[in-house]
Steps between C-alpha positions, in 0.01 A plus 500: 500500500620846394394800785435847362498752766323839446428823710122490452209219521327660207765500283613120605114405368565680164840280437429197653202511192794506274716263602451091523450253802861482611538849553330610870503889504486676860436868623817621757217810568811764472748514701610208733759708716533832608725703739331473869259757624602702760844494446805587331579177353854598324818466630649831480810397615553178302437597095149584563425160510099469514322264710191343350220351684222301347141702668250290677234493239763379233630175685185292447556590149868446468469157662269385255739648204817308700245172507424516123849584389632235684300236233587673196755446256567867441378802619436772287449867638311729309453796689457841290766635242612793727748519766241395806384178306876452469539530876180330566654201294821518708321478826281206428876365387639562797230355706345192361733413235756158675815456405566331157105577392506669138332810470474727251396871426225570248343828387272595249314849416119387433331180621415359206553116406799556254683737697436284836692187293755705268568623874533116631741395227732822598564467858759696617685550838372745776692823418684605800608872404126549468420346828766718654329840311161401703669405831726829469190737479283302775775545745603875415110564560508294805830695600352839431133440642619362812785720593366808398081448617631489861629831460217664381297276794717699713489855365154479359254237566487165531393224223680736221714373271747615234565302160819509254240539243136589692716833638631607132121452377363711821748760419353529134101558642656722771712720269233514251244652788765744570482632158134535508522677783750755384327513196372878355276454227564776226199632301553534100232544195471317184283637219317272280271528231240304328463488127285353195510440202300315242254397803830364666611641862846497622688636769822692492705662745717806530836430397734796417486838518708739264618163357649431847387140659368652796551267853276360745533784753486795178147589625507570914155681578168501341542859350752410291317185329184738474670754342618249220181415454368812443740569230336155333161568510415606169869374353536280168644212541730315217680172462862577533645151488376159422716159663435149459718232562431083527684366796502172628382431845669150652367282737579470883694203577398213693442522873737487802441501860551843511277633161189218609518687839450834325255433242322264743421784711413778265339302299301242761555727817698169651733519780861372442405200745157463327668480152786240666244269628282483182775458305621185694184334483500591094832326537439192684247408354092524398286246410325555185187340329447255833791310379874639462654665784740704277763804607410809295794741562849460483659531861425862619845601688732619207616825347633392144284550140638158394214285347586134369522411101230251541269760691584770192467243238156347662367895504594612144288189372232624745501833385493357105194291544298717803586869281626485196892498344476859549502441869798290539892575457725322310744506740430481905558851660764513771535703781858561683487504849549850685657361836862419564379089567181341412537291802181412665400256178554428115170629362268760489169432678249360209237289439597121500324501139395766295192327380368532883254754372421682826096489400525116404591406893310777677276322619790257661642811669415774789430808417811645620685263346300533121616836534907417575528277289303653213752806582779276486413318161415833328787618550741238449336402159469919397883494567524241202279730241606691258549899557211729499470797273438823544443830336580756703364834370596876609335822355642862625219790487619873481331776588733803588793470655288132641573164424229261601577097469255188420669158520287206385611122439277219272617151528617385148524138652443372853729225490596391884242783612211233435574285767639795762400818436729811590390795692538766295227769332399422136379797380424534128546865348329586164693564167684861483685651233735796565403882570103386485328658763324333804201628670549488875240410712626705887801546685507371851756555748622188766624605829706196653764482784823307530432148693706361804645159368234205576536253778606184363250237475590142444609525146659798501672335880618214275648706203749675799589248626609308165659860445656563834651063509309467800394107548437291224232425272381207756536703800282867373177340665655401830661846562172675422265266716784531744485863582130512517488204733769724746282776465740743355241598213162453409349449154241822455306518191774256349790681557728461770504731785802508819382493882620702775672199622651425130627833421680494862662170407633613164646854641703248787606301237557780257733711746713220712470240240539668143661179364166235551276747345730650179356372201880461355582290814234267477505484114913402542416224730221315266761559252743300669184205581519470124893424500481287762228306279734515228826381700658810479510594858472261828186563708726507814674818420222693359354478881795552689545816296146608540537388903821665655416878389178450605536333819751762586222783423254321650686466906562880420155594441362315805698771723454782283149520421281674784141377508393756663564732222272238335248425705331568736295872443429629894119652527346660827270178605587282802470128505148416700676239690830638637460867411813506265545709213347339177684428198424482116652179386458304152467159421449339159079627529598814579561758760342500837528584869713295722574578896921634515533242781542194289546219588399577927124583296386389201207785434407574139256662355370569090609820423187588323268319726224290264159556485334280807252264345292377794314169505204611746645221743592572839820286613453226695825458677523848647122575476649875452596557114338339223625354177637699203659409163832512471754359258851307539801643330433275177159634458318226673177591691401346861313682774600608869437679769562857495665536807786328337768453661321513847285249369623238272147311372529407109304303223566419172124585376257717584281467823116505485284777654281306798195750361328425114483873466809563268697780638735765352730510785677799568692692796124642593325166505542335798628091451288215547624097594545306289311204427630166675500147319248335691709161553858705650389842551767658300453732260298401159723660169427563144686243246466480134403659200122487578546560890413213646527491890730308717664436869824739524619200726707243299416224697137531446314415170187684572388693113189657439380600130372894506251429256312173623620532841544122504753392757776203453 
């Protein structure tokens, strides 16, 4: 028996389709070892020398992987064509694999039945320099999220945390808010007209003035524009100048990581994460027409253009019998690759065939993921059309010393545009011939003002950090969902916003540790990931370079930086419980009032005190207060006493009025008991959509339906 081990149980269903009885093909679920929680787990002192520990959940899994391996003649691992399947694969190697057992390394880029056994009868070894890339960047984020989130637990807040590449990311949102903010908008005019002629109306705008292209900031005030068009009222207008010129527009190339990411979210409004986990279920695998379980996509992790000669060849006969010769090339287009090394896999991202009409297997797919992949397979199979072309058309209307322009465009032949259509304006101006004369229709004049530069939203988040070489193309969704889940910034409206506590982060980071958050710095060290992928450099001294300087800074730091220069803001209230002075502190939710004699008391209080939303229940343990609303710190509601923390009495869900009369229970109204199960005498509590009724008491099973009030 030959064992196939893959990361996920999806995709092991797809291959194991493919492949005959003496194959038995297993999911490893990811990752089999990891560093350990909690601590370090690197030897600092001793090469950096990682410790890996296999996590509870994983053993029950890796024993049954070690069981199975055990009876087969040779293990194949076939974890994804990136460096983590590559470490992935190593792992499993180093744990279940017994001396003298063959194993071998496979990879393939779509799950499809030929590439699954071209991929069998090409085994290779595991490739070490690519393990070492992966294990290099795990432990200089281990290195710089656990040396340097204790400091800022110490200066700041607790539970923060800095990144080598969440911090450069944070810097980019915080930077960009600072620019906003600074921003002056600048008012300017434009001046444009509309014409007809021949029944036809066009648009021009003012162009030059005393033959002199004028800029965007020629016009400044309103009286200026006016008086222009005062001298144009009653003006002739001529054509001066007549343009047109056929250019050829070319098609996009196929996706990456980085471009699906983009277009993904303008296009679809998907997150990076959203896109990312479609994508992988596109890839592993759908089953279509009740039958075949079939992968759709190539594997989504990748940033080259490369698309294999049996992919091009397959399309251009598509495109021949689907749309005509005229549709098709006669050669496959090409597209070099922009980055330094393709590295994260050996094709573009794709559909497995292009005869996968998106339509045809709709009905096979979620919505989400019709639309992805219909995205994906549009514009793959445009980027193997021919060129579209276009006549681009510009006329020049005089009157005075005031040159007016009209650009137009008519597509001469639509070529790649049939299958993914541009954005751009086609607007078709009538015929002209020179010095005729054009009646114009009014004048208008356009105030508009200068615009701060937008906050980024995902796609344009992406595009910098492709730009900046921050991450890679498999890590853009983790860094995102990352500094959302910290609470550094918020998604509003789609675009990314920094917190309070975010934009303190960054400025530490930015002033005492310039060299984790420069964009050069970070982009140097995935630079030197890639060599040590390519055998170029060992993985060894890449750390110990990053390590010493920053170590060094790092002890420094710790003495130098003053948290109370940070933190905490002194205010003119005294702590209810031992009279002390109050403080504003912040934590990762945001600022609020804390007593100055921490740790002797523990007082807090909101700093913008919620509105009270009160039950109508008196409390039962202290008979004095009566139960509110209130909310934990991750948004989750329970009710308690409001005498809190005198009076510590809690539930989960809401407790019942004793009285039918339903009452709007306020500060005036006076509370009422609550009523009592009538097996335990605790308190009876909403549950469940409809509001059923139940004992608050765990122990009991006492319910009671609202509507029927039939007792169990």
């Amino acid at each position: 028996m030959k064992l196939i081990i893959v990361e996920s149980p999806t995709k092991a269903t797809t291959i194991s389709k493919f492949l005959g009885k003496e194959f038995t093909v297993v999911a490893s679920y990811g990752h089999t070892r990891d560093l350990p929680r909690g601590k370090l787990g690197i030897d600092v002192e001793h090469d950096f020398q990682p410790t890996y520990v296999i996590p509870t959940k994983k053993r029950k899994i890796l024993n049954q992987l070690k069981k199975i391996a055990k009876t087969s003649d040779v293990v194949y691992f076939a974890s994804d064509a990136d460096r983590e399947g590559e470490a992935i694969a190593w792992h499993l190697q180093q744990s279940i694999i017994q001396a003298g057992k063959e194993n071998k390394r496979i990879v393939f880029h779509e799950i499809t039945k030929s590439a699954i056994t071209d991929a069998i009868k090409q085994p290779r070894q595991i490739n070490q320099n690519l393990v070492d890339a992966q294990q290099a960047r795990r432990i200089l984020d281990r290195l710089v999220g656990y040396k340097l989130s204790p400091l800022l637990w110490k200066k700041i807040a607790r539970h923060l945390s800095a990144g080598r590449v969440q911090s450069p990311t944070l810097r980019l949102i915080v930077e960009r808010e600072q620019e906003i903010k600074k921003f002056k908008p600048q008012e300017y005019w434009n001046i444009q007209g509309a014409f007809t002629k021949q029944s036809s109306n066009f648009e021009a705008k003012l162009l030059k003035i005393d033959n002199k292209k004028i800029d965007k900031f020629a016009l400044t005030n309103e009286k200026e524009a006016q008086q222009i068009i005062d001298q144009l009222e009653t003006a002739t207008f001529i054509v001066e100048n007549i343009k047109q010129k056929e250019t050829n527009r070319s098609p996009l190339p196929p996706f990456t990581t980085s471009t699906l990411q983009q277009q993904a979210n303008q296009q679809l409004g998907f997150s990076g994460t959203k896109t990312m986990f479609v994508a992988q279920k596109l890839y592993e695998g759908i089953k279509l027409d009740k039958k075949e379980t079939q992968g759709l996509i190539t594997y989504m992790r990748t940033d080259s253009f490369n698309l294999s000669d049996k992919f091009l060849q397959e399309t251009q006969q598509f495109l021949k019998k689907e749309y005509g010769a005229n549709y098709s090339l006669s050669e496959p287009r090409r597209y070099k690759v922009k980055t330094k090394l393709a590295q994260e896999a050996h094709e573009a991202i794709r559909p497995t065939f292009p005869d996968y009409l998106p339509e045809k297997i709709q009905a096979d797919l979620s919505p989400d993921q019709f639309k992805l992949y219909q995205l994906i397979w549009r514009r793959t199979i445009a980027s193997q059309m021919p060129s579209a072309k276009v006549l681009n058309t510009s006329v020049d209307l005089q009157s005075k010393q005031y040159i007016f322009r009209a650009n137009g465009a008519q597509i001469k032949f639509d070529g790649y545009l049939k299958l993914y259509p541009d954005k751009f304006t086609i607007s078709i101006l009538p015929s002209f011939k020179l010095k005729e004369v054009i009646d114009l229709i009014k004048l208008e004049k356009i105030q508009s003002f200068t615009q701060p530069p937008p906050r980024f939203n995902d796609a344009s988040l992406v595009k910098a950090l492709e730009e900046f070489g921050i991450g890679r193309p498999s890590t853009y969704a983790p860094i995102i969902k990352t500094i959302q889940q910290r609470g550094y910034v918020v998604r509003q409206q789609r675009k990314f916003q920094p917190t309070e506590i975010g934009t303190m982060v960054n400025n530490l980071l930015v002033e005492h540790f310039p060299h984790i958050v420069d964009y050069q710095f970070t982009a140097k060290l995935e630079n030197q990931l890639d060599d040590i992928a390519q055998g170029k450099k060992e993985w060894i001294t890449v750390i110990k370079d990053f390590y010493q300087p920053f170590s060094a800074n790092l002890k420094k730091k710790e003495q130098e930086i003053s948290k109370e220069k940070i933190m905490p803001e002194k205010t003119d209230k005294l702590c209810p419980k031992c009279n002390s002075p109050l403080v504003i502190k912040i934590s990762r939710f945001g600022k609020f009032l804390a007593c100055s004699n921490f740790p002797k008391c523990r007082y807090t209080e909101s700093l913008k005190p919620a509105e009270k939303k009160y039950t109508g229940v008196s409390c039962p343990q202290c008979e004095k207060g009566q139960i509110i609303e209130k909310k934990t710190r991750k948004n989750r509601i329970f009710y308690a006493c409001d005498r809190w923390p005198d009076c510590k009495f809690a539930l989960w869900n809401k407790p019942i009025p004793s009285t039918d009369q339903q009452t709007s229970a306020n500060e005036k109204n006076p509370p009422v008991p609550g009523r009592k199960c009538p097996k335990c005498d605790s308190l009876l509590v909403e549950f469940g959509k409809n509001k059923k009724i139940k004992c608050s008491n765990k122990e009991c099973d006492y319910i009671e339906n609202p509507s029927t009030k039939e007792k169990k």
